[in-house]
C-alpha positions as CSV (number, residue, x, y, z in Angstrom):
1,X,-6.9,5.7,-15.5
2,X,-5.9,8.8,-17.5
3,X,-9.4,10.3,-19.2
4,X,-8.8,11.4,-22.5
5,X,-12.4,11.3,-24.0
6,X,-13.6,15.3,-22.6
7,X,-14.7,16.0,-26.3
8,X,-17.5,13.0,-25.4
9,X,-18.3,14.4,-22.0
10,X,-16.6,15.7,-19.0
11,X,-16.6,15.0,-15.4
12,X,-19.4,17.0,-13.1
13,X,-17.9,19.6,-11.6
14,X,-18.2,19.7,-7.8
15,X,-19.7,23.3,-7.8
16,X,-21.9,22.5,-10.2
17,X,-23.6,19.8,-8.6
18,X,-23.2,22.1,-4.8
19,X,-24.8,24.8,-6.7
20,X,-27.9,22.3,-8.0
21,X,-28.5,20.5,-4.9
22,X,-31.1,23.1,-3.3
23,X,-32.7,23.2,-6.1
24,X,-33.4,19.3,-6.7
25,X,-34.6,19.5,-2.3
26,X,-35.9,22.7,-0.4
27,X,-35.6,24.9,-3.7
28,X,-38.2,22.8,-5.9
29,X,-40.5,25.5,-6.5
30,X,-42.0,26.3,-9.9
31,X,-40.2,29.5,-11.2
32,X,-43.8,30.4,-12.8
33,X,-45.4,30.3,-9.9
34,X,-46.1,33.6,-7.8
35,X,-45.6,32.5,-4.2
36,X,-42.3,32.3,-2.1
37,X,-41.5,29.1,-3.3
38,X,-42.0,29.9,-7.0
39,X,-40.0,33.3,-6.7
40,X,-37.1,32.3,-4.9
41,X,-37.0,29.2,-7.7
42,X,-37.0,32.5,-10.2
43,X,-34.4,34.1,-8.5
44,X,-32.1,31.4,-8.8
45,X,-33.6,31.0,-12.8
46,X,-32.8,35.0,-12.8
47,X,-29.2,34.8,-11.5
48,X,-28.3,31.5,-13.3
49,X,-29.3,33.3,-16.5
50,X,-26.9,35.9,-15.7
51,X,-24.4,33.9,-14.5
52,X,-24.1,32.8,-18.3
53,X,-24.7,35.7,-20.1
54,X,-21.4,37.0,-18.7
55,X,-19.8,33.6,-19.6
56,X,-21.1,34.4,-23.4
57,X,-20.7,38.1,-23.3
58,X,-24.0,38.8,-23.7
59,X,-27.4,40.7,-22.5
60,X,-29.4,37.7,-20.0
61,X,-32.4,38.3,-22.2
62,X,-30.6,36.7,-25.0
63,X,-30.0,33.7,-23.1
64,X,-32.5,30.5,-23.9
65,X,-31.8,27.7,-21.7
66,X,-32.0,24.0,-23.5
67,X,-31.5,20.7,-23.0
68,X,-27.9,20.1,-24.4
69,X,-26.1,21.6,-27.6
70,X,-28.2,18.6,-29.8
71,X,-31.7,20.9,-29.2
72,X,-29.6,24.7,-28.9
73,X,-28.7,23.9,-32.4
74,X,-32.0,22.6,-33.8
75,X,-33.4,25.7,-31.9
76,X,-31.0,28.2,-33.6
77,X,-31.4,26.4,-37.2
78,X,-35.0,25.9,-37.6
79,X,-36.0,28.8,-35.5
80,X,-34.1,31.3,-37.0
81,X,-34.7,29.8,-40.5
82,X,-38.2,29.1,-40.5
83,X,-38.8,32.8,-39.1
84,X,-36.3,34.5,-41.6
85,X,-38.2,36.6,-43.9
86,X,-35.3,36.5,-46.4
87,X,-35.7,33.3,-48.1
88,X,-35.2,29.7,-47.9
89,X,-32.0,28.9,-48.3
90,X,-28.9,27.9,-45.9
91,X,-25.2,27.3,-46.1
92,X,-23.5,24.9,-44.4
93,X,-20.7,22.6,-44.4
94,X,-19.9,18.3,-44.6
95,X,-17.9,18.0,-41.3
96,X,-20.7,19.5,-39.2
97,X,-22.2,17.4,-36.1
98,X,-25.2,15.8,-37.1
99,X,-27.2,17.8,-34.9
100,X,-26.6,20.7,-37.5
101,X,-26.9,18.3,-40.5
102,X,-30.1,16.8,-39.4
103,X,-31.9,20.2,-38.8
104,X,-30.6,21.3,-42.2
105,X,-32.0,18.0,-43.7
106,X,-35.3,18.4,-42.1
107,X,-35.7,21.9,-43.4
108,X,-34.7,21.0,-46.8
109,X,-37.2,17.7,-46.8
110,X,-40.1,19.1,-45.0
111,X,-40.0,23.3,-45.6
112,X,-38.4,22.8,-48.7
113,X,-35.2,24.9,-47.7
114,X,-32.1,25.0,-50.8
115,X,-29.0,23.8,-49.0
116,X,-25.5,24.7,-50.4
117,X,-22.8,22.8,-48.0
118,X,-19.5,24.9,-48.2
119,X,-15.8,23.1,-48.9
120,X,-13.4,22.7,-46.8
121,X,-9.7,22.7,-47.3
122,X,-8.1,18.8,-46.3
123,X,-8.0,20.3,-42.8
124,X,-11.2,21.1,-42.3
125,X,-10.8,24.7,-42.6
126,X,-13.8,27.2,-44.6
127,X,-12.1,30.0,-46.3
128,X,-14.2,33.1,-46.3
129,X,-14.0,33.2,-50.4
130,X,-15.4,29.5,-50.1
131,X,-18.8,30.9,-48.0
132,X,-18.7,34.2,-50.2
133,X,-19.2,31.8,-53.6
134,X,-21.9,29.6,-51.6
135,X,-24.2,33.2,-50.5
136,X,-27.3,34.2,-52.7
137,X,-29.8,36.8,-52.1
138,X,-31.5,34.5,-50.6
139,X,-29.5,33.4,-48.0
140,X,-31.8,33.3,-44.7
141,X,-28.9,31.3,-42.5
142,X,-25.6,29.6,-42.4
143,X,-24.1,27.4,-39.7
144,X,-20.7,26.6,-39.8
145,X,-19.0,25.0,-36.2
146,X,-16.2,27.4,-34.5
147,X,-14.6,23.9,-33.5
148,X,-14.7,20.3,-35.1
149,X,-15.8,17.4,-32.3
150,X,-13.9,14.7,-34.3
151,X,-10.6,16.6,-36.0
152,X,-10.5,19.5,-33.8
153,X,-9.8,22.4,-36.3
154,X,-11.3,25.8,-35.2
155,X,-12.8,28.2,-37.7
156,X,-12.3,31.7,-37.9
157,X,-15.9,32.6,-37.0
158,X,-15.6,36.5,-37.0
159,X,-14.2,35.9,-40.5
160,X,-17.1,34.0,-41.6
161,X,-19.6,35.6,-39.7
162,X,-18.6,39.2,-41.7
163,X,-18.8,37.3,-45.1
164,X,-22.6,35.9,-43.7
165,X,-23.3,39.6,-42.6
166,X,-22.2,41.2,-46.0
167,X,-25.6,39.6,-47.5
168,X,-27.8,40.0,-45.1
169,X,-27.4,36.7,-43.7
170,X,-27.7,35.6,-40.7
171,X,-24.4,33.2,-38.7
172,X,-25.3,30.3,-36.2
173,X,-22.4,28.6,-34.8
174,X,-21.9,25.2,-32.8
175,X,-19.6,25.9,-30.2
176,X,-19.9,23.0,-28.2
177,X,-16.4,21.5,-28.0
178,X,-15.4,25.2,-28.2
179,X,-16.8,26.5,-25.6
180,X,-15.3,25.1,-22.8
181,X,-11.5,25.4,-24.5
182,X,-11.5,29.3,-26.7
183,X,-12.2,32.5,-24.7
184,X,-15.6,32.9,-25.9
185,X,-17.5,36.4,-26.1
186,X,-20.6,36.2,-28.9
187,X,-19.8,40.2,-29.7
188,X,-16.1,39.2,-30.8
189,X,-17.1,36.4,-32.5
190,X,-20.1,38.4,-34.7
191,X,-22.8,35.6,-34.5
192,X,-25.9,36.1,-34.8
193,X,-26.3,33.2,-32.5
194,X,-24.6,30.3,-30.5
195,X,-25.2,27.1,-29.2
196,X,-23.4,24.9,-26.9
197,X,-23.8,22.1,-24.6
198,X,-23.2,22.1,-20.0
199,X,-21.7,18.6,-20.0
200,X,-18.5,19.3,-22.2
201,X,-17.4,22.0,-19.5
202,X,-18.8,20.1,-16.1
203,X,-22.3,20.2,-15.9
204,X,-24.1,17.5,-16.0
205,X,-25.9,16.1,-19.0
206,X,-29.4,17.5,-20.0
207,X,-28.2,21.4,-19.6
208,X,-27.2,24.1,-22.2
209,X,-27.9,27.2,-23.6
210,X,-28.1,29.3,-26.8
211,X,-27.2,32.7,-28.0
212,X,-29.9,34.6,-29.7
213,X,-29.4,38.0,-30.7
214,X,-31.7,40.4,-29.1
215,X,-34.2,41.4,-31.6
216,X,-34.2,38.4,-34.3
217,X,-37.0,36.4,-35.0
218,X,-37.1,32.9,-33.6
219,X,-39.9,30.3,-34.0
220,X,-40.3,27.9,-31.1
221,X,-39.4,24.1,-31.5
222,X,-41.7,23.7,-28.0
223,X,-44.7,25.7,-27.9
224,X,-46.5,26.1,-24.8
225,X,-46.6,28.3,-21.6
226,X,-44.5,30.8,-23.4
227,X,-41.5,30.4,-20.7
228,X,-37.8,31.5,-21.8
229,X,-39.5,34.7,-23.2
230,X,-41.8,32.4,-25.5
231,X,-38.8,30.5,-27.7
232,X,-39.0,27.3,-25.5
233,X,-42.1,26.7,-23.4
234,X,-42.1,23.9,-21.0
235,X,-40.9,24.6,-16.8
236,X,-37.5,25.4,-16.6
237,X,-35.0,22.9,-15.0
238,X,-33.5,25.0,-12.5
239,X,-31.3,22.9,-10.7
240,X,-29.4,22.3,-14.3
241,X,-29.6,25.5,-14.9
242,X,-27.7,27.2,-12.2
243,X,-25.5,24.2,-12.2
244,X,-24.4,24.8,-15.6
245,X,-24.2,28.3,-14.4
246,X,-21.8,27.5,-11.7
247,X,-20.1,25.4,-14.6
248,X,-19.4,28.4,-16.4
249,X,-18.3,30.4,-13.7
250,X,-15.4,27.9,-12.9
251,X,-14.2,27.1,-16.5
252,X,-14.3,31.3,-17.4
253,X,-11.5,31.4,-14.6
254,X,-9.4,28.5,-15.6
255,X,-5.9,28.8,-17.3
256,X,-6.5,28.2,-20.9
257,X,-4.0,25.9,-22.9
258,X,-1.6,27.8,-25.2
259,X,-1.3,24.3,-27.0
260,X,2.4,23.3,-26.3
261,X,1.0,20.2,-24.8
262,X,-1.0,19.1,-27.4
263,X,1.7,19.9,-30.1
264,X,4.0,17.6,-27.5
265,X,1.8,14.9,-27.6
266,X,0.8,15.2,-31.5
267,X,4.8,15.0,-31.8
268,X,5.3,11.9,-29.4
269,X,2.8,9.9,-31.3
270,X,3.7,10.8,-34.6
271,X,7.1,9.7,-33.9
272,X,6.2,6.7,-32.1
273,X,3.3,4.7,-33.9
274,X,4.5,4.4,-37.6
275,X,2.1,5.6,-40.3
276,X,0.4,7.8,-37.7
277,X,-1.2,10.7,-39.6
278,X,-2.2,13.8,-38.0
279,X,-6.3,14.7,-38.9
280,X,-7.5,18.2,-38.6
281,X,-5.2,21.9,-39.1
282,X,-2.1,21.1,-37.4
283,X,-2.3,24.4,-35.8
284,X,-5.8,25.7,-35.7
285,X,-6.9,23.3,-33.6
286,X,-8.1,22.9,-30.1
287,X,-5.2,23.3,-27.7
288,X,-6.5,19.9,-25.8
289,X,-7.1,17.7,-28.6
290,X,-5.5,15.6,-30.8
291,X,-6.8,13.1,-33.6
292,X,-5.1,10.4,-35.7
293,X,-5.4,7.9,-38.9
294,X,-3.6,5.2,-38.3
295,X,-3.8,3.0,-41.5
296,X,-3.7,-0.6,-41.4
297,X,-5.5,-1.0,-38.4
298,X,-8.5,-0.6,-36.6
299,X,-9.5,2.3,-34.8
300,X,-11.4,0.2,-32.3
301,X,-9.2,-2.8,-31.5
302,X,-6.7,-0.3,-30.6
303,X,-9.1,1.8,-27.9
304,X,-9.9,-1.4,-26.4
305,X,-5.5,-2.0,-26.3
306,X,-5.1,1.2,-25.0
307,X,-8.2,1.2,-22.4
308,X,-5.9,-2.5,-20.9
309,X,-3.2,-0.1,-20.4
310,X,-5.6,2.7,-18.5
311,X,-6.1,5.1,-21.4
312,X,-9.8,6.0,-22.1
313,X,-10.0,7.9,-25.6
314,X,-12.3,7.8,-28.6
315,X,-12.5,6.7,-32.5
316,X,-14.3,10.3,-33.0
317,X,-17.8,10.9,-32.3
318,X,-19.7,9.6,-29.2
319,X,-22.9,10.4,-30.7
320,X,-22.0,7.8,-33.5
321,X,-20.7,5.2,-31.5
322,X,-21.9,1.7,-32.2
323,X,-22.0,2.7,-35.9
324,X,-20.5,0.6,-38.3
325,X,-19.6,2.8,-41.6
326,X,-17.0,5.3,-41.3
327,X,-17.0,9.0,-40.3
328,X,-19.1,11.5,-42.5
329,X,-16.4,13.9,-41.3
330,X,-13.0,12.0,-42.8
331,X,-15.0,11.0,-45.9
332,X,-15.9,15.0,-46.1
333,X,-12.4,15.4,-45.5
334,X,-10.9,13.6,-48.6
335,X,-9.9,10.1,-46.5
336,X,-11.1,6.9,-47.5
337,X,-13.5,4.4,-46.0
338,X,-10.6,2.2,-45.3
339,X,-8.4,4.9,-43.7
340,X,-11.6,6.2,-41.7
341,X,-11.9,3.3,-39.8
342,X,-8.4,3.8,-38.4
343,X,-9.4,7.2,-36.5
344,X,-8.1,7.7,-33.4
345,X,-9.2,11.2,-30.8
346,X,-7.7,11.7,-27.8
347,X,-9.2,15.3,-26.0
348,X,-8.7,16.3,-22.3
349,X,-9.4,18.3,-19.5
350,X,-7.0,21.0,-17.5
351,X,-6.4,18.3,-15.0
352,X,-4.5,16.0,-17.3
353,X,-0.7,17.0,-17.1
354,X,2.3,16.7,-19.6
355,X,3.3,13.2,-18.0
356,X,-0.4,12.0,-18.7
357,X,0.2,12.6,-22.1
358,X,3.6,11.2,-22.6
359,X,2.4,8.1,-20.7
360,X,-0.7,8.2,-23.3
361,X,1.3,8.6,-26.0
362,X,3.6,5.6,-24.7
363,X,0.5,3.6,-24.2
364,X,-0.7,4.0,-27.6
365,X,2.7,3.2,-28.8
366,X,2.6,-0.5,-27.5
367,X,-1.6,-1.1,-28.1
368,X,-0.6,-0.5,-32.2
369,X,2.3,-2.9,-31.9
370,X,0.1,-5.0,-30.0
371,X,-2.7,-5.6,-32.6
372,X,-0.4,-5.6,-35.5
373,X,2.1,-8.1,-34.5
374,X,2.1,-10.8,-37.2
């Protein structure tokens, strides 16, 4: 079976789940609590949150632990928004996940927040005059993703973040499906804050963390106990967090991609499947992902084609699967309901090799013949 779905979820690391397993047994103290128990369960809080900081290349205090990227980003949106003293206004874009869109949505229908949602090029991509033209005085946030989940394009944040800066506004970005593929360091990037999700880079499901500059003003989705320095009350899961620790410990030390497999690939299938059409910037992209249109047929009669042939891969979003009408991203993008059907996402870990792909690549070949034999 070759796994090319990592933009959905990824494989538990080994070290991760080592690294939890005190923690769920002996280790189960409350971190809270005083006693020996409870302090050695803060010690591994303590160290976890470190652990982390140096994967984000940041201070441990601005570290808050969540449950997945879903609640870092409602955290980051809402709390930095509703505690903004500027104004009530954000800037986002169309193609974000619809974590982002739905904490924009609430804000606008319950707090009565102005939303201006930025345009994107056919590629996906934000130009910095774009975001410039979207600002007002007003402008308490924006949120615009470093990566794409369903096309794969990757923004340039810094660029972006500057623009936000220049009006006093402050830059969240979701860099879930980035995090675990771009060299990532919040001080090089110039947000304001960051959100992103354990299970994408081999810990297990239920863990993440957000960014949140030292300083800012953050209201609390969970109020409570006051743990995580008072912006998410509830006990901390420590097992999930020092396995997502561990997690980031292993991926900062991995090789990183330059691409030339991905470009490979792109080129094997365009030249293979006729009508293939690539989605997302051809270049500024994630170096393990690749997404297609395939007009004329069916994005899902060919997954379960190529899943027969051992190839696991995606029609886009996990988090919309089962959903009948068409990507909000493609439609965003300029592609039509028709063509969005047709989508196609293939995304990988390190452990899948060149002859993977050109087997995938093969595969998919024969499972669009297959379904469109007369």
């Amino acid at each position: 079976m070759i796994l090319l779905d990592a933009a959905a979820t990824t494989p538990v690391r080994r070290t991760a789940l080592e690294a939890a397993w005190p923690y769920l047994t002996g280790g189960f103290g409350n971190p809270s609590s005083v006693h020996e128990p409870g302090l050695a369960a803060a010690r591994g809080l303590a160290a976890a949150r470190a652990s982390v900081a140096e994967f984000l290349g940041c201070r441990p205090a601005e570290v808050v632990f969540t449950s997945g990227g879903t609640e870092g980003a409602n955290l980051c949106i809402k709390g930095l928004a509703l505690a903004s003293p500027r104004g009530r206004h954000l800037v986002t874009t169309r193609i974000e996940h619809d974590a982002v869109l739905e904490s924009v949505g609430y804000l606008a229908r319950v707090h009565g927040f102005a939303v201006d949602y930025v345009e994107t090029d056919a590629a996906g991509l934000v130009s910095p005059a774009a975001l410039r033209a979207a600002l007002r005085p007003d402008t308490a946030l924006v949120s615009i993703g470093w990566a794409n989940n369903e096309v794969g394009t990757v923004q340039d944040v810094p660029a972006l973040a500057a623009v936000a800066h220049d009006t006093g506004a402050l830059f969240h970005t979701d860099a879930v499906q980035a995090a675990a593929a771009l060299p990532l360091d919040v001080a090089a990037l110039g947000v304001d804050a960051l959100s992103f999700s354990g299970h994408k880079l081999g810990a297990p499901k239920g863990s993440g963390a957000a960014f949140v500059r030292a300083g800012l003003p953050l209201e609390p989705l969970l109020h409570g106990g006051g743990q995580e320095r008072g912006r998410r009350s509830g006990t901390e899961n420590v097992a999930w967090a020092v396995a997502l620790a561990a997690a980031c410990r292993e991926a900062r030390g991995e090789v990183r991609h330059d691409g030339s497999d991905r470009d490979a690939f792109i080129q094997a299938v365009l030249q293979t499947v006729p009508h293939a059409r690539l989605t997302g910037h051809p270049a500024r992209r994630l170096p393990q992902h690749a997404s297609f249109m395939v007009p004329g047929v069916n994005g899902e009669t060919v997954l379960l084609e190529l899943e027969r042939r051992g190839v696991i891969a995606s029609a886009g979003s996990a988090c919309a699967a089962g959903r009948t009408e068409p990507s909000h991203v493609l439609l965003a993008l300029g592609c039509s309901p028709d063509e969005a059907v047709t989508a196609l996402r293939f995304s990988w870990t390190p452990e899948v090799t060149p002859a993977h792909l050109s087997e995938a690549a093969a595969a998919l070949a024969a499972s669009v013949a297959a379904v469109t034999r007369p």
